[in-house]
C-alpha positions as CSV (number, residue, x, y, z in Angstrom):
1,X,198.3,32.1,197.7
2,X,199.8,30.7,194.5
3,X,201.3,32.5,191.7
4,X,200.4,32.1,188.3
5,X,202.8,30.1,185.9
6,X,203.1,33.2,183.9
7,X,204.4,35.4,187.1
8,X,207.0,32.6,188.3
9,X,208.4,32.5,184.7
10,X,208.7,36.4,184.7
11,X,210.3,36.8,188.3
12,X,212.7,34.0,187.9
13,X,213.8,36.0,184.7
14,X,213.8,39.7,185.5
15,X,213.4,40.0,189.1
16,X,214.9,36.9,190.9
17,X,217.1,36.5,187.9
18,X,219.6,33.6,189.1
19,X,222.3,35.6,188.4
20,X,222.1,39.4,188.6
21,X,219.7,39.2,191.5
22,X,220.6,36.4,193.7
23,X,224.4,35.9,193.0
24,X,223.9,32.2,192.1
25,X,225.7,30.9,188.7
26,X,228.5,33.2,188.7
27,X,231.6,30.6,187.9
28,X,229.9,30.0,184.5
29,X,228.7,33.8,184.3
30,X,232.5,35.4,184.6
31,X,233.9,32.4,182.9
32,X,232.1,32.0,179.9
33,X,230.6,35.7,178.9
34,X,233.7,36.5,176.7
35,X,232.6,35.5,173.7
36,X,228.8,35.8,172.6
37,X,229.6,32.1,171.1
38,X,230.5,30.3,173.6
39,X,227.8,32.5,176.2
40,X,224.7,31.7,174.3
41,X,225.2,27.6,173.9
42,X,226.4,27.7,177.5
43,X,223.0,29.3,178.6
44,X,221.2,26.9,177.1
45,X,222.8,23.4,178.1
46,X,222.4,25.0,181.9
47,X,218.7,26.2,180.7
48,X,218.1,22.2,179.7
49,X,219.6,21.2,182.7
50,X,217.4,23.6,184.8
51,X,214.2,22.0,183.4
52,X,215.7,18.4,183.3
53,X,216.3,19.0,187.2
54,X,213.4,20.8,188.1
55,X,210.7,18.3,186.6
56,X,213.1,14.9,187.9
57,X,213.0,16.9,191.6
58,X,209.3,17.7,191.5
59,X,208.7,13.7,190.4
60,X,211.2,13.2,193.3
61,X,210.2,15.2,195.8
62,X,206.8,13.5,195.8
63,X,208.2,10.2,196.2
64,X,210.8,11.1,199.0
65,X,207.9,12.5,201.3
66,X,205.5,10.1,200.3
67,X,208.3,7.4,201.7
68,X,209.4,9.7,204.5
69,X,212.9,10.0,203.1
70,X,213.0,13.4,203.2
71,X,216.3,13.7,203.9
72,X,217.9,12.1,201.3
73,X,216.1,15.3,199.0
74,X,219.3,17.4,198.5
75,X,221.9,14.5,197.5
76,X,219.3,13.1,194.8
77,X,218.7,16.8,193.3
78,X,222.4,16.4,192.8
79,X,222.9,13.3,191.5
80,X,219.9,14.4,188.9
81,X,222.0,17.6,188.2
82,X,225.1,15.4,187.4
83,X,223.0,12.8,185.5
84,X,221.6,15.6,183.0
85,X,225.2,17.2,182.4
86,X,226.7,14.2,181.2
87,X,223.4,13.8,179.0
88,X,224.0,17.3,177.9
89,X,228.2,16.4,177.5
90,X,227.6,13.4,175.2
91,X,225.7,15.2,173.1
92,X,227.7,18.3,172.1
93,X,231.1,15.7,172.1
94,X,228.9,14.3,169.4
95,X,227.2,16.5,167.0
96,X,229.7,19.7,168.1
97,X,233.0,19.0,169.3
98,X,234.1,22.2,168.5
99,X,231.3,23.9,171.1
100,X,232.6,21.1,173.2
101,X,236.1,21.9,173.3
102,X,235.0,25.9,173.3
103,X,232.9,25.4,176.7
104,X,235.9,23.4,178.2
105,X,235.7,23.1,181.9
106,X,232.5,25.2,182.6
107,X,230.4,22.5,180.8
108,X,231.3,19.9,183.5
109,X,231.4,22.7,185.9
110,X,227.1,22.4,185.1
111,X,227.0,20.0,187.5
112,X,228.2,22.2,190.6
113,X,226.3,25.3,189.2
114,X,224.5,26.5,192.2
115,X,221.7,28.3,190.6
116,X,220.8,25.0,188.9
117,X,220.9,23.6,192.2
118,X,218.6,26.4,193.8
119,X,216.2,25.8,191.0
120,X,215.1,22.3,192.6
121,X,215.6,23.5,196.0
122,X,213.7,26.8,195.5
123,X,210.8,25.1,193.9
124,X,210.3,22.6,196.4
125,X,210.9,24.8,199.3
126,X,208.2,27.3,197.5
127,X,205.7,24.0,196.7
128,X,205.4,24.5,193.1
129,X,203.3,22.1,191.2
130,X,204.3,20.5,188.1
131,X,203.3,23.5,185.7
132,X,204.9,26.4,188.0
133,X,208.2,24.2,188.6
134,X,208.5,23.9,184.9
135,X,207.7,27.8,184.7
136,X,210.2,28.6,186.9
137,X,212.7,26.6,185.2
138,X,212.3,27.7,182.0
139,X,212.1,31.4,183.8
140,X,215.3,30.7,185.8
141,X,217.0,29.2,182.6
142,X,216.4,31.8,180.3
143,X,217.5,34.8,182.6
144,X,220.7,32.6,182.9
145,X,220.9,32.8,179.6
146,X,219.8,36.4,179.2
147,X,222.6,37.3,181.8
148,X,225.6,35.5,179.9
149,X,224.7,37.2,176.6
150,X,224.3,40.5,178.1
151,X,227.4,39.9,179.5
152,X,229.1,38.7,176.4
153,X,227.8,41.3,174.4
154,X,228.7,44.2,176.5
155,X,232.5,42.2,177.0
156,X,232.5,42.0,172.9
157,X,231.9,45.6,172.6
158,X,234.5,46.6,174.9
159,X,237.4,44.7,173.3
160,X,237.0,46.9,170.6
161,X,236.9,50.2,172.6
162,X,240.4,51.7,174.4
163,X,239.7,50.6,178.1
164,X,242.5,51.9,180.8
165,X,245.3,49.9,181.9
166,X,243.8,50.0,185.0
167,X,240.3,49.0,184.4
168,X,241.3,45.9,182.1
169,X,241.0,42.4,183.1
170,X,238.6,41.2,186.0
171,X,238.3,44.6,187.1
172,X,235.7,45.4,184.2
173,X,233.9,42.0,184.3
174,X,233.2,42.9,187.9
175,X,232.1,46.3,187.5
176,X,230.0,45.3,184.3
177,X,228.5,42.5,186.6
178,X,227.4,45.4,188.7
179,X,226.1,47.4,186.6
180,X,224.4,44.7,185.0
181,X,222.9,43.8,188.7
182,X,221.8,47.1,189.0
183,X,219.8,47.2,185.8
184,X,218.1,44.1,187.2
185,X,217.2,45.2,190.3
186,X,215.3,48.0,188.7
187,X,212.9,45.0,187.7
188,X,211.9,43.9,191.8
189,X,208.2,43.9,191.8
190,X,207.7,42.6,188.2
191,X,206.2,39.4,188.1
192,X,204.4,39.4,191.9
């Protein structure tokens, strides 16, 4: 049985979010939430990305099995990844050097994201057809993004609030993490 493009795009936000749910993206999650400016641009070169790699892998998977190459699946998803973050790297060095220089290593870092990675893999492994893989992209992309501004927001907030010595630091990201994981998982069953 196949889900509709509309449940994929709502699992892979709220329920199977990338991030909160499956653990998958969390270099770029931690590294980049601090500022709301720098979280929300980030979200959506990986969201671009996401689609860029699931629509090449869908085209791509149907050629490698239709030539038997199976097997060479998983280091063409990754040269696809890396092709669409240099796109993706041109283009804010470009038109916004500033976000550039702002995104610093996690926008190279793209490339090795593992949730991007699990989009193509996922999809493939699941069967999607063209319209649910670009569902679930666009699904797993924007709760990537949903994720860092939540994250940024709530990290925002907090510089502005007296937080114990104790508590400062990576301590709070993680616990906020948590709490944010939580939150999701109060979302399993949505979407299916």
């Amino acid at each position: 049985m196949h889900d509709s493009a509309a449940q994929i795009f709502i699992s892979a936000l709220l329920a199977n979010n990338f991030v909160l749910a499956m653990f998958l993206g969390l270099c770029p999650f931690l590294g980049v939430s601090n500022k709301l400016g720098t979280a929300f641009p980030m979200g959506v070169a990986t969201t671009f990305v996401m689609i860029v790699a699931s629509l090449c892998a869908f085209g791509l998977n149907l050629l490698l099995s239709a030539l038997g190459l199976d097997f060479l699946r998983l280091i063409s998803y990754i040269v696809i990844i890396a092709s669409a973050v240099q796109l993706v790297e041109m283009v804010l060095k470009k038109h916004s050097p500033s976000l550039f220089r702002a995104l610093g290593i996690f926008l190279p870092l793209i490339t090795t994201n593992c949730a991007v990675l699990g989009v193509a893999l996922f999809q493939t492994a699941r069967e999607y057809d063209f319209v649910q893989s670009l569902a679930f992209s666009l699904g797993g992309g924007a709760g990537f993004t949903l994720a860092l501004v939540l994250m940024a927001s709530v990290r925002e907030r907090l510089q502005l609030s007296e937080v114990p010595s104790l508590m400062q630091g990576t301590a709070m990201t993680l616990m906020l993490a948590g709490i944010l994981s939580l939150g999701f998982m109060g979302f399993a069953g949505v979407g299916s």
